[in-house]
N, C-alpha and C positions, 0 to 999 in steps of 0.2 A: 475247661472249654465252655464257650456262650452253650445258652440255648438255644434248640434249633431256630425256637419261635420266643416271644416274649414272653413271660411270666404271667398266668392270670391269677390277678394277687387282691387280697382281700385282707384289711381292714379291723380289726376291732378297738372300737376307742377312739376313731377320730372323729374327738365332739366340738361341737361348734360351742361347746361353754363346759370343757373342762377346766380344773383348777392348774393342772402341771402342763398342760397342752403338750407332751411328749410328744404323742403320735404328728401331730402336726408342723413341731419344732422339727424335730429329730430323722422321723419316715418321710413323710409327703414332700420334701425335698428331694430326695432322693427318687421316688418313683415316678415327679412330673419330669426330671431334668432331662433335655435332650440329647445329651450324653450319652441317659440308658434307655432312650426311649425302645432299643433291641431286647431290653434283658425283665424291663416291668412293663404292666398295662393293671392300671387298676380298673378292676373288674366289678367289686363287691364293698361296700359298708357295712356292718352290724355293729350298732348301740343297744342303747336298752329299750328302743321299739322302734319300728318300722320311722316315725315321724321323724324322731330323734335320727334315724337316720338320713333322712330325706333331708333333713335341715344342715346338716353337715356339708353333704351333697352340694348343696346350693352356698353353703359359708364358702366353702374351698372351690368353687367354680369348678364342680368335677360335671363330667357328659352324663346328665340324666336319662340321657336317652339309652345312655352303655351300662354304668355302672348302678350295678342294683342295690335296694335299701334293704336292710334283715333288721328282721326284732326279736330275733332270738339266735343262739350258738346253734342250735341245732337245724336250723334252718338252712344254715350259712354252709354247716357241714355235709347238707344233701344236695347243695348247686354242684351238678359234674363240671363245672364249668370253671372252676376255681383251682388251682392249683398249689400255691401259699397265702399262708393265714399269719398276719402279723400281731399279736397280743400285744396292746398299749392300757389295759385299762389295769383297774388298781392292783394291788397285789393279791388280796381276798377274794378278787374276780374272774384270775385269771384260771383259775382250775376251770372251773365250770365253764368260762367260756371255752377253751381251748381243747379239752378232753374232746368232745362232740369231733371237733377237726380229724383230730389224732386218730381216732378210731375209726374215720373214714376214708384214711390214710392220706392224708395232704400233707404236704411240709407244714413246716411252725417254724415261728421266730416270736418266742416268748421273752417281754422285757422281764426285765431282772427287780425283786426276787422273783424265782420258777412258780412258786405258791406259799401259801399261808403256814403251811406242815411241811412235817416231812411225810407223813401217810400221804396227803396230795400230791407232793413232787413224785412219791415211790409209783402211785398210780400211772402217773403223765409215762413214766418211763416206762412203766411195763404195758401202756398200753401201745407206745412206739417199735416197741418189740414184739410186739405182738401182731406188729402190721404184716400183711403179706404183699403191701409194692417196694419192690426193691428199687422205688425210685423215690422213695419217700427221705425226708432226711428233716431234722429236728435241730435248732440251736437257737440258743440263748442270748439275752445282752450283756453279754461281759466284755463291753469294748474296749477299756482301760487296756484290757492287753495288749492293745495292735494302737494305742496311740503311738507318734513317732519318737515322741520322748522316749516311752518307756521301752519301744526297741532298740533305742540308742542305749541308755541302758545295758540292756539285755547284749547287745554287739559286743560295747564295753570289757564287759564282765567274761565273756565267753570266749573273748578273743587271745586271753592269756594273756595280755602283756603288761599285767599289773600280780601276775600270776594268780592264785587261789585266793576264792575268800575265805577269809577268817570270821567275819561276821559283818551283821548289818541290823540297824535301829533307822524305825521309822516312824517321825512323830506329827500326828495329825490333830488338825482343829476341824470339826466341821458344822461351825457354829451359828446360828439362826442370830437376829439381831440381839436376842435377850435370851439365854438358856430356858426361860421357867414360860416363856411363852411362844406359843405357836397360833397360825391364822389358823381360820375353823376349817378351810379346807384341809389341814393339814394336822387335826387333831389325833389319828390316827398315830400319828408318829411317836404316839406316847402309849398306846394301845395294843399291847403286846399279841394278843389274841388277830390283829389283822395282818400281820407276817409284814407291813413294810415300817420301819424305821430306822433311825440311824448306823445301829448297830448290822441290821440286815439287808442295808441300800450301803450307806456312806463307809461304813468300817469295810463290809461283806467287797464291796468292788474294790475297795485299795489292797486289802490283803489278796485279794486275787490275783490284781496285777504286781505286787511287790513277790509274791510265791513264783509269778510267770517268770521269773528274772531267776531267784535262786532257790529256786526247788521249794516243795513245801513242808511245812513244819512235821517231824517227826511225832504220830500221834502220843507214845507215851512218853514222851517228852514234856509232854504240854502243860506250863501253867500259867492260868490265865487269873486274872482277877475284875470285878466288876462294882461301881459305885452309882445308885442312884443319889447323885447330888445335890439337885432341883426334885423336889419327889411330887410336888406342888406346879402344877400346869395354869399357866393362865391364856384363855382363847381369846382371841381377838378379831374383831371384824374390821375386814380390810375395807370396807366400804367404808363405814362407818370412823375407824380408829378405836372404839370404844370397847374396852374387856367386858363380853359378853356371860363368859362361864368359865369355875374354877373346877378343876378335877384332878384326882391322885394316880399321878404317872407309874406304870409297872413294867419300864423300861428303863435300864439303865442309859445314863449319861456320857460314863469314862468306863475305856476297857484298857488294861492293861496285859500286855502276852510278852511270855518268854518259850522259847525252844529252841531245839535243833533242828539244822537242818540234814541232809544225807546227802553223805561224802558223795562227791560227783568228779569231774574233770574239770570243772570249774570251782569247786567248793572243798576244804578239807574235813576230816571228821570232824563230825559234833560242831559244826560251824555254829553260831549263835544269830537266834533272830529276836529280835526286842521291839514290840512297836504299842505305842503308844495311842491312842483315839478321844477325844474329847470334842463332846458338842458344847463345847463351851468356846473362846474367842481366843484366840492367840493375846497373847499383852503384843499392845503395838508398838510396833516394825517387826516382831517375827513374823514369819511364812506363815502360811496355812499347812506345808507340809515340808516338812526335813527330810529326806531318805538319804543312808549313807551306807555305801559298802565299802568295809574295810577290806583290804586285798594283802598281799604280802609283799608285794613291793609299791602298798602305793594304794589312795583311797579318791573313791567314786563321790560327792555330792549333788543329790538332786536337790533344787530346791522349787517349788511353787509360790510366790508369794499371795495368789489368791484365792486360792479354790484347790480343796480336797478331790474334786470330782472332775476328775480327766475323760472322763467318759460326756462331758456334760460342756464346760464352760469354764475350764480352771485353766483358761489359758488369756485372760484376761490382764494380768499382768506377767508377764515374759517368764516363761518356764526355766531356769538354769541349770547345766550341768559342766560340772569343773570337777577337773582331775588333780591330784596332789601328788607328782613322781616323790617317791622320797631320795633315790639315792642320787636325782637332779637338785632337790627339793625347788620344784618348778608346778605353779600352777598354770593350768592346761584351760581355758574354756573352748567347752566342745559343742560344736553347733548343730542342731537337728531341722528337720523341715516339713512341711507338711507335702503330700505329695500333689501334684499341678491338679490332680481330678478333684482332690479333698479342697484344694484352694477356693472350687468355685462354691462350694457351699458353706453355711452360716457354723458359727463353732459348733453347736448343739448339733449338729449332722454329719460332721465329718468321721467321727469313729462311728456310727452308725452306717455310714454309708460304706465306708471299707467292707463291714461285718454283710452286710447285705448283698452287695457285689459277690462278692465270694462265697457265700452262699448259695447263689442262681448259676452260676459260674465252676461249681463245685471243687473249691481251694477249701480244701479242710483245713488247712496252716493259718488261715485267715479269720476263722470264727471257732466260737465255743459251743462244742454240741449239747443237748440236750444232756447226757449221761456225764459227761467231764460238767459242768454245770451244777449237775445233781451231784455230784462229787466236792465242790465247792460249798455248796448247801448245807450236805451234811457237815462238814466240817465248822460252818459258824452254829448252826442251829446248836450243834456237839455242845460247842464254848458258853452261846447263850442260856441254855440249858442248867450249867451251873448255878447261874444266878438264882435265889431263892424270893426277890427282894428283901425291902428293908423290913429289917427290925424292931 
């Protein structure tokens, strides 16, 4: 159900000179649109000081006379007047800014990863449990689940008519122009200690959304393997072009995973999952992402040719999904759509705006809470955890 009144919703991270502009790309579409002008109102901004906030303020032509500026989380978490708090800023940021909210019982919608740890995520959740408004409610950006792709997918699969799967392999690129180098905003990505990189953004969302489909990997099951390939980072300044600084990456590159998955109504025992992850480049004309569910009468192909990141902008060249009857043996291409409200916004906001809706709206089927989120979490941290680096 709507609310009864609009949303008074707040902000962190939307800067007028960030590097990934998320909040901006992703959110601020969503809550100017007149569509929901019923269901948001933004209320509040908090950067990293009052100014920085007022400058945002003024970039994104929001009501200075409405919407207030914070320079700090805790600040932001004593306006009674705020109701959700939406987390854009970096990954190593988001604890601290977000904690302050939680514990003043507000909603959250925390972008993805949750936090730097797992001691930080463990916190965020026991402090949501800890709240006493039972109006309160917590979740995460794991939008890849609810793109329409991957519910077609998910329909596909669920519906029986290719019967049970037998197994499924997914093989991803999600490759920067040159593996061994990253811009300086984005050096981080190689910096294991600040919780966002490939492995914990670009791997962490696909296996998400490919687990959303057929169940997830059985934990003692699991073997995983990991290769830093590039161990050697070169920074680059986007302004410039010029390699500014070399430094030794302590994140790996390629992950490699095998397991099972549990027998279900759509899946047999011991079903098998195989996927594959490299930030390195596809050889060209492969996709950036192969997914394939093998069935028993008959096999699923996704294909992506341009982007690992369905949560983002991997819809840039035409997403495909083709069905392989066998005892026709008749290929099928199956068509998906985006839905008429998602049409009106730019790709980078369309599974954000789904997730967001349904959040204020309170359709749980529609987003990823807080604690399912933390659930996801521990399971890569689990995997990455492994890795020792190189030798």
């Amino acid at each position: 159900m709507p609310p009864a009144r609009p949303v008074q919703t707040a902000l962190i991270g939307l800067s007028s000179s960030a590097v990934t502009a998320w909040a901006a790309d992703a959110h601020l579409p969503v809550l100017v649109n007149a569509r929901y002008k019923h269901l948001f109102n933004i209320t509040a901004l908090c950067n990293s000081s009052v100014a920085a906030a007022k400058s945002a303020i003024q970039t994104y032509q929001l009501d200075s006379s409405w919407v207030r500026a914070y320079g700090s989380p805790e600040d932001l978490a004593a306006d009674p007047a705020v109701d959700l708090v939406l987390c854009n800023t970096r990954a190593d940021k988001h604890y601290e800014t977000i904690l302050p909210s939680l514990r003043a019982g507000k909603s959250v919608y925390i972008e993805w990863p949750i936090a730097s740890n797992l001691t930080q995520i463990d916190e965020l959740v026991a402090a949501f449990r800890a709240s006493t408004n039972p109006l309160q409610v917590a979740a995460v950006g794991l939008q890849g689940r609810f793109s329409p792709a991957v519910l077609k997918m998910k329909e596909l699969l669920h519906s029986g008519s290719l019967g049970r799967l037998l197994g499924t392999e997914v093989t991803a690129y999600a490759g920067t122009q040159s593996p061994d180098v990253l811009s300086t905003g984005l050096k981080y990505f190689a910096q294991k200690e600040v919780g966002g990189n490939p492995i914990t953004i670009g791997f962490s969302h696909l296996i998400d959304w490919v687990q959303s489909v057929v169940g997830d990997v059985v934990p003692e099951t699991e073997h995983v393997h990991f290769q830093l390939q590039h161990p050697e980072i070169r920074v680059r300044d986007p302004r410039t072009g010029e390699l500014v600084e070399k430094f030794a990456s302590d994140v790996p590159d390629l992950l490699s995973l095998h397991g099972s998955l549990p027998e279900s109504s759509f899946a047999v025992p011991k079903a098998t999952l195989v996927a594959y992850f490299s930030r390195g480049r596809p050889f060209p004309g492969d996709p950036a992402i192969s997914w394939t569910l093998n069935c028993e009468r008959g096999t699923i192909r996704f294909v992506s040719p341009s982007s690992t990141a369905l949560h983002v902008n991997g819809y840039e060249a035409p997403i495909t999904i083709t069905v392989h009857q066998f005892k026709a043996n008749r290929l099928e291409q199956v068509p998906w759509t985006w839905s008429e409200a998602q049409l009106e916004f730019p790709l980078r906001a369309r599974s954000t705006q789904d997730c967001l809706v349904a959040l204020v709206e309170g359709n749980k089927e529609r987003y990823v809470s807080l604690e399912d989120g933390a659930k996801r979490a521990r399971q890569t941290l689990r995997w990455l955890g492994s890795f020792q680096g190189q030798k």
